[in-house]
C-alpha positions in Angstrom: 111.9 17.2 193.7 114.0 18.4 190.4 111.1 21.1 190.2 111.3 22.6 192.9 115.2 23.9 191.9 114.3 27.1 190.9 113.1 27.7 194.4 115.6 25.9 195.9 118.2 27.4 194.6 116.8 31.1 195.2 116.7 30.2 198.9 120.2 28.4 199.2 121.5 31.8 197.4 119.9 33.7 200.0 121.3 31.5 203.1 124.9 31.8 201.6 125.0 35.9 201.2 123.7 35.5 205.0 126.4 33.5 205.9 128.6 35.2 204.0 128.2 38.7 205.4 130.0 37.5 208.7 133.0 37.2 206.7 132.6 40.6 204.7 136.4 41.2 203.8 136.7 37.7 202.4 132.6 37.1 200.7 130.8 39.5 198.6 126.7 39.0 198.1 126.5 40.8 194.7 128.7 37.9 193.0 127.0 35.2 194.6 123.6 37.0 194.3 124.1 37.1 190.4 125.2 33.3 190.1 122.8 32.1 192.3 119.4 33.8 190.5 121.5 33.1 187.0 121.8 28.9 187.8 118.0 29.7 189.2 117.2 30.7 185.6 118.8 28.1 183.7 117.4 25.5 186.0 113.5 27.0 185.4 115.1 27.0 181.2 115.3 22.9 181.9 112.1 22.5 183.6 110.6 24.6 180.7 112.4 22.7 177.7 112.5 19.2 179.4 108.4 19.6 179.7 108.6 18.8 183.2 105.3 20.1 184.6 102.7 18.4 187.3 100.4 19.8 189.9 101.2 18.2 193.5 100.3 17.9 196.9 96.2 17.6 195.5 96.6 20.6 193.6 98.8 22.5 196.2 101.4 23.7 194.2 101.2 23.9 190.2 104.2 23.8 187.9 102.1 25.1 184.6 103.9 27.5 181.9 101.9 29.9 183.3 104.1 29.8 186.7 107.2 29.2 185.0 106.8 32.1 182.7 106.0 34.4 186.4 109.2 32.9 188.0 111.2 33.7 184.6 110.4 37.2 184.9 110.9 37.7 188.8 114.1 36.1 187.8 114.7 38.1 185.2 113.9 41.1 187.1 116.1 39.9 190.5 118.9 39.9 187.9 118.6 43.3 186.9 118.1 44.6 190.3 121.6 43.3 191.4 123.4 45.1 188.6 121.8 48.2 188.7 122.0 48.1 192.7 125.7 47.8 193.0 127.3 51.4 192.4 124.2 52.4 193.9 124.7 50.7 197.3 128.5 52.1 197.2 127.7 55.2 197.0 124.4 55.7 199.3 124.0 52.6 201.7 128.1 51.4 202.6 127.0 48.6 205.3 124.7 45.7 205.9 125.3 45.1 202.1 124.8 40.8 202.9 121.5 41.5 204.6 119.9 43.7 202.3 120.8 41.2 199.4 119.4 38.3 201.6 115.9 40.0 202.0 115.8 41.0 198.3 116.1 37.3 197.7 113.7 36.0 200.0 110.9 38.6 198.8 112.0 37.1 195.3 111.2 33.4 196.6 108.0 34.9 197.7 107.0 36.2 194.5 108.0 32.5 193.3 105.6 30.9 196.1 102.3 33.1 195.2 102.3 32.1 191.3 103.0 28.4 192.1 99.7 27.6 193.8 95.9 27.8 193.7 95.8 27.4 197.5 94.8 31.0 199.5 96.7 30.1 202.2 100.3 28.8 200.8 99.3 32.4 198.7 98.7 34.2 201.7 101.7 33.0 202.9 103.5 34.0 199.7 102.2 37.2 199.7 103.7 38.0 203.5 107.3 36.6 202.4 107.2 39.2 200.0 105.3 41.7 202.2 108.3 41.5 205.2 110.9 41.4 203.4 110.0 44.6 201.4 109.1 46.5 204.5 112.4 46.4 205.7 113.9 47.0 202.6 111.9 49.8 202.1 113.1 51.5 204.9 116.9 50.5 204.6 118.2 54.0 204.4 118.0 54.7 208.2 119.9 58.0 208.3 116.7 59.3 205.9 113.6 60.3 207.9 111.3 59.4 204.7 112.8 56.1 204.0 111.8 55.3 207.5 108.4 56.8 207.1 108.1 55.2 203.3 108.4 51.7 205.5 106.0 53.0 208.1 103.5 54.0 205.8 103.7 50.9 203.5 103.4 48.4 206.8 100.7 50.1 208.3 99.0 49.7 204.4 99.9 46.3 204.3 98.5 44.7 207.5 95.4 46.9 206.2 95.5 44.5 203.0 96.4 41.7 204.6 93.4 41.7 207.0 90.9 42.7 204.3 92.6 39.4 202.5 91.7 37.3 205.0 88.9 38.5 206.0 88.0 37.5 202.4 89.6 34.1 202.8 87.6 33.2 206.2 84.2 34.0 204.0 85.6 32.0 201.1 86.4 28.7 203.4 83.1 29.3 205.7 80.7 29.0 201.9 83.2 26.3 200.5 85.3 24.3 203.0 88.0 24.9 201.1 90.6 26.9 200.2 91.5 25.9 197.2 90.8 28.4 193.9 89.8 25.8 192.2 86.4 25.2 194.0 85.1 28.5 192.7 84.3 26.3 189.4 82.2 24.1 190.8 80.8 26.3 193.7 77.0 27.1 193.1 77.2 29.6 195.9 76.3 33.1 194.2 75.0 34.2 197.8 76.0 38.0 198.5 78.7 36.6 201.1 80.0 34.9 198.4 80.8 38.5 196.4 81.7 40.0 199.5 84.4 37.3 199.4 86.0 38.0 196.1 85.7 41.4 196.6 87.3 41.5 200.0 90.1 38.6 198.2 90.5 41.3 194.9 91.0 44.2 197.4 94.2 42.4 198.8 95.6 41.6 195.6 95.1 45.4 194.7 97.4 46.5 197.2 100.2 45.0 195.5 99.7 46.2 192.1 98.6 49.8 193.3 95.0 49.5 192.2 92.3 52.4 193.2 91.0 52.2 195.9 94.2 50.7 197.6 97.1 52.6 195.8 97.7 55.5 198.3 100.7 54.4 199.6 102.4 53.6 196.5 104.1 57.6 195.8 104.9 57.6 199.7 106.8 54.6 199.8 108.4 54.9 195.9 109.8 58.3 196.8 110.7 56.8 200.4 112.7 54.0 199.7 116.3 53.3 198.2 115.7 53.6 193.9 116.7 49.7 193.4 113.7 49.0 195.7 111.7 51.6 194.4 112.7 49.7 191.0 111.5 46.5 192.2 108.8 47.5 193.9 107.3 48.8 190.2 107.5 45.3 188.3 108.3 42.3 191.0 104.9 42.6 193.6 102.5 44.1 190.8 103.4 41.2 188.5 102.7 38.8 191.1 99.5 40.7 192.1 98.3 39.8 188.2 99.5 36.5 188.2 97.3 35.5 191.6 94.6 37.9 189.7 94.7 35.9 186.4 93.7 32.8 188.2 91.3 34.2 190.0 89.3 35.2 187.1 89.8 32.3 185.0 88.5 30.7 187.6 85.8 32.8 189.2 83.5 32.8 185.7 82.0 35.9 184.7 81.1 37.2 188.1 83.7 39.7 188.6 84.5 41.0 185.0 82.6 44.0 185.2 84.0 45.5 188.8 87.4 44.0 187.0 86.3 47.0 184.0 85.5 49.5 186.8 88.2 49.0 188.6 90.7 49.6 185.4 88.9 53.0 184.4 89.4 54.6 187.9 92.8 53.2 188.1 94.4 54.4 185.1 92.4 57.5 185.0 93.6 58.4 188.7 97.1 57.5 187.9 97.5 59.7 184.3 95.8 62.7 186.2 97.4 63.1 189.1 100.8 62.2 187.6 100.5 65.6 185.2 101.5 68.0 188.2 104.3 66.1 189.3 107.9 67.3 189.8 109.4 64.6 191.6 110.7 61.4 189.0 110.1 58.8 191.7 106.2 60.3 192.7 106.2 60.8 188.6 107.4 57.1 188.2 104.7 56.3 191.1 101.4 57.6 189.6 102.9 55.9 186.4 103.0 52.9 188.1 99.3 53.5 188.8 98.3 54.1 185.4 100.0 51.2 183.7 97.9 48.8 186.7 94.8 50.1 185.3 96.1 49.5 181.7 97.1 45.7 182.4 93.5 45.3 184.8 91.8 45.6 181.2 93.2 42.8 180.2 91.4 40.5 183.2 87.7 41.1 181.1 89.2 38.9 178.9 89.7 35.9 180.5 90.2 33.8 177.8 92.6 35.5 176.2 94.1 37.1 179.8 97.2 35.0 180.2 98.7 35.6 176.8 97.7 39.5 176.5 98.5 40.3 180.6 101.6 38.2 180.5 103.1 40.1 177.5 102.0 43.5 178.8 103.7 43.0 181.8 106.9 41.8 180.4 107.0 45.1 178.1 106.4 47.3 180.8 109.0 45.6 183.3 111.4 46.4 180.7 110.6 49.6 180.3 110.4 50.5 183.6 113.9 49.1 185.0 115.6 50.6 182.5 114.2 53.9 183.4 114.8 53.2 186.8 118.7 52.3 185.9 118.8 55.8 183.8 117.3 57.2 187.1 119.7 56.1 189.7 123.0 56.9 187.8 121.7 60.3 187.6 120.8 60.3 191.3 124.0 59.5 192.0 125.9 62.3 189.8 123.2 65.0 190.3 122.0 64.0 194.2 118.5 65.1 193.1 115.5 63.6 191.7 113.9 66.5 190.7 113.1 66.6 187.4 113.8 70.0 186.3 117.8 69.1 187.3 118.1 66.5 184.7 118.2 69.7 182.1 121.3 69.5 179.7 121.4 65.7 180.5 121.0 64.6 176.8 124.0 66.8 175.6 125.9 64.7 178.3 125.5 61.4 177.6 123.3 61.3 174.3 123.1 57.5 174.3 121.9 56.9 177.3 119.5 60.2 176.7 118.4 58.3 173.5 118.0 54.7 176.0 115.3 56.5 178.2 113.1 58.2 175.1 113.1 54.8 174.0 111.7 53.5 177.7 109.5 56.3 177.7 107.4 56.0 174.4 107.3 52.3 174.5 105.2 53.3 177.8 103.3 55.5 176.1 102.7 52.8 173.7 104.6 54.2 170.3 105.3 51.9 167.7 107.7 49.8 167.0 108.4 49.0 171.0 107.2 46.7 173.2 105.0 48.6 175.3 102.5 49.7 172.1 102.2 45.7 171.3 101.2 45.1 174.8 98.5 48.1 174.9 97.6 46.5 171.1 96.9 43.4 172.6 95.0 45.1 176.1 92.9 46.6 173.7 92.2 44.2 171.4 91.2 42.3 173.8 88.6 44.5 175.6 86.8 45.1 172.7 87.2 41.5 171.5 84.8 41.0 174.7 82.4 44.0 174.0 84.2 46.6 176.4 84.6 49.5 173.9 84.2 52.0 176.2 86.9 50.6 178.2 89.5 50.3 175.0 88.6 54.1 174.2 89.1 55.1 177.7 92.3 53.3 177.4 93.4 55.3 174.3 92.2 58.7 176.1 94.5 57.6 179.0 97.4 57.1 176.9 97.1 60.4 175.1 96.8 62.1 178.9 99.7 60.4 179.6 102.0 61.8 176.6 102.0 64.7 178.3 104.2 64.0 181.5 106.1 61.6 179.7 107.7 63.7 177.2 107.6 66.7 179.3 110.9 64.6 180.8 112.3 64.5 177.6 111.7 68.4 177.1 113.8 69.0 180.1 116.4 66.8 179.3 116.9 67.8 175.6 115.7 71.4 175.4 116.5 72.8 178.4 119.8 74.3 179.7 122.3 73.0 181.9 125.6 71.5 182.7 127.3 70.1 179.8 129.9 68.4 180.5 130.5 64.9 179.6 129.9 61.4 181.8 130.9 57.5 182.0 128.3 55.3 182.5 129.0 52.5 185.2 129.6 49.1 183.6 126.8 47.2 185.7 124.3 50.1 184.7 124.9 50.0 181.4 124.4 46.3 181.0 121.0 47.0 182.5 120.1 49.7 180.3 121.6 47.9 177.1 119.4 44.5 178.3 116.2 46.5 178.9 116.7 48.3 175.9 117.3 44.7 173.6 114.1 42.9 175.1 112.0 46.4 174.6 113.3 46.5 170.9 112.8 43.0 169.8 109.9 42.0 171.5 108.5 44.8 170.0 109.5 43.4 166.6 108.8 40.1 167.3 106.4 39.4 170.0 106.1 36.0 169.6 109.1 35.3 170.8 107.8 35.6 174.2 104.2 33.9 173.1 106.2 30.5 171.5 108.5 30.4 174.6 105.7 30.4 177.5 102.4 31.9 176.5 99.7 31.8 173.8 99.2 35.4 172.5 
């Protein structure tokens, strides 16, 4: 039972803010929240140091590095949320702080659940934890007509998903009486239901990483919802979306790899194009979010080196992204806009954190020495390492496409005109930037510290 405490102690967190918002003079969620993902994190360090790892239940649930290293980052990730949430919930949201935090928590035990098995239906069931939770949450802001809309529009995508999923799932167990993962190693089935079956399965994974053809609701709903969840939404789902990905192709052979290649080439192409004519940061941030999917999806033609190289990538560009997301909702707050063109003058007041986000920025578009131009190293590498070329120069083309948008942010910011006047950065916002900015730094200098820990890269 000691390995199931990260999980455990995720969901206990999340029963005590409940309980605690009926008493919300005397209990506050955010300090709880923070211990309660923190002990998580140290418990999952045990697990990982103490070499404590089995698959139960038949195969049911897996405790592998590969899932410890998934529930490290959502972890991670939940941390960072909290902190940069907190003046932003003061100043927008004022009420129902305890059950916000308790659905943030239970999508996170979600996220938890889909990496831990190879089973479709405990991932399934995973998947709608997560799916529920964030529907609400995207909507939270009721006195907003688009929050409510960003939570229509990504509920009406996600039963769409889900039922394409299962539909999958029901073609999966009628070929192999089974719904375990695991059988597509030994199944001699290459029948066209059985392709119509990982396709459908691939097309419900690609709702939650935004992947063409299922990534038209992802600028709705970012622009939509609160930033934190907007934040969240970027790194937490998409990651978990890979990791269910990543054992799908390790397991499904060669069959998939090229639609896997396809797939990337119309995702990040889409994303980088349609991302050029946008004003907006969070519809900006959205089509990003787009782009960098089909990035990390050329990873999966390399299955045997997939884990290490997808793993990684993901890790840089979580960093990346939450700290621009932090950098984002501290100026949301001070400048009530998120146009783009009303961040002008912002680097002459507050160079530091100016400096923070051209940081974030180019270690998305993959510049040397940072994080994020390891990971698209590695991507690379990787694709040609298995005879995708093509798919490595695409890659390259896409990353120079997307210089364009990213530093036009820095143009405004530094070059053009505007209000100069100094401003404080919030404690907990700052402790988000600063720890995005560290990891983006030195696992750009040192990338195996993230390979020795959990993966092989």
């Amino acid at each position: 039972m000691s390995l199931f405490w990260p999980e455990g102690i995720v969901l206990l967190t999340a029963c005590l803010v409940l309980v605690g918002d009926l008493f919300p003079r005397r209990v506050q969620p955010v300090p709880i929240a923070l211990a309660g993902l923190g002990l998580s994190l140290l418990s999952l360090l045990v697990l990982r140091s103490g070499g404590s790892l089995a698959a139960l239940a038949h195969n049911f649930y897996w405790f592998d590095l590969f899932s410890l290293f998934f529930k490290g980052l959502f972890l991670g990730i939940g941390l960072i949320i909290v902190m940069i949430n907190i003046d932003y919930f003061k100043a927008q949201v004022k009420k129902n702080e305890g059950e916000f935090y308790f659905l943030f928590l239970i999508s996170l035990l979600g996220l938890m659940i889909v990496v831990s098995s190879p089973n479709l239906l405990l991932i399934y069931l995973g998947i709608e934890i997560v799916g529920q939770s964030s529907y609400l949450l995207a909507g939270w802001q009721k006195n907003l007509r688009r929050s409510g809309e960003a939570a229509i529009k990504y509920f009406l995508f996600g039963a769409v998903a889900s039922a394409i999923f299962l539909y999958g799932v029901s073609l999966f167990y009628g070929l192999t009486g089974s719904f375990d993962l695991s059988r597509l190693l030994v199944s001699p089935l290459l029948s066209p239901l059985y392709y119509a079956a990982l396709i459908f399965m691939v097309l419900g994974f690609g709702f939650k990483i935004a992947m063409a053809p299922m990534q038209f609701w992802c600028p709705d709903v970012y622009e939509g919802a609160p930033i934190p969840i907007t934040a969240y939404l970027s790194v937490g789902p998409k990651a978990a979306g890979f990791a269910v990905l990543l054992r799908f192709i390790t397991l499904a052979r060669a069959d998939l790899i090229w639609l896997f290649a396809l797939l990337a080439a119309v995702t990040m192409t889409w994303g980088n194009l349609v991302a050029l004519r946008q004003k907006n940061i969070k519809r900006l941030l959205a089509y990003s979010s787009i782009a960098q999917a089909g990035y990390i999806l050329i990873g999966l033609v390399s299955p045997q080196l997939g884990y290490g190289v997808v793993g990684f990538y993901l890790l840089a560009y979580a960093l990346a992204n939450l700290g621009i997301f932090a950098i984002v909702i501290y100026l949301s707050l001070i400048l009530q806009s998120e146009n783009i063109d009303d961040y002008a003058g912002f680097a002459r007041r507050s160079p530091a954190l100016a400096g923070a986000l051209a940081l974030f920025l180019f270690s998305l578009i993959g510049i040397p020495p940072l994080a994020g131009f390891v990971g698209k190293f590695l991507i690379f590498k990787a694709a040609v390492g298995s005879g995708f070329l093509w798919l490595a120069l695409l890659g390259v083309i896409n990353s120079v496409v997307s210089v364009y948008y990213y530093l036009n942010i820095l143009r405004v910011i530094y070059f053009k005109p505007g209000d100069e006047t100094a401003i404080n950065l919030p404690a907990a916002i700052a402790l988000a930037v600063m720890a995005c900015l560290i990891g983006t730094i030195v696992f750009g200098l040192f990338p195996d510290l993230a390979g020795n820990f959990f993966l092989k890269i």
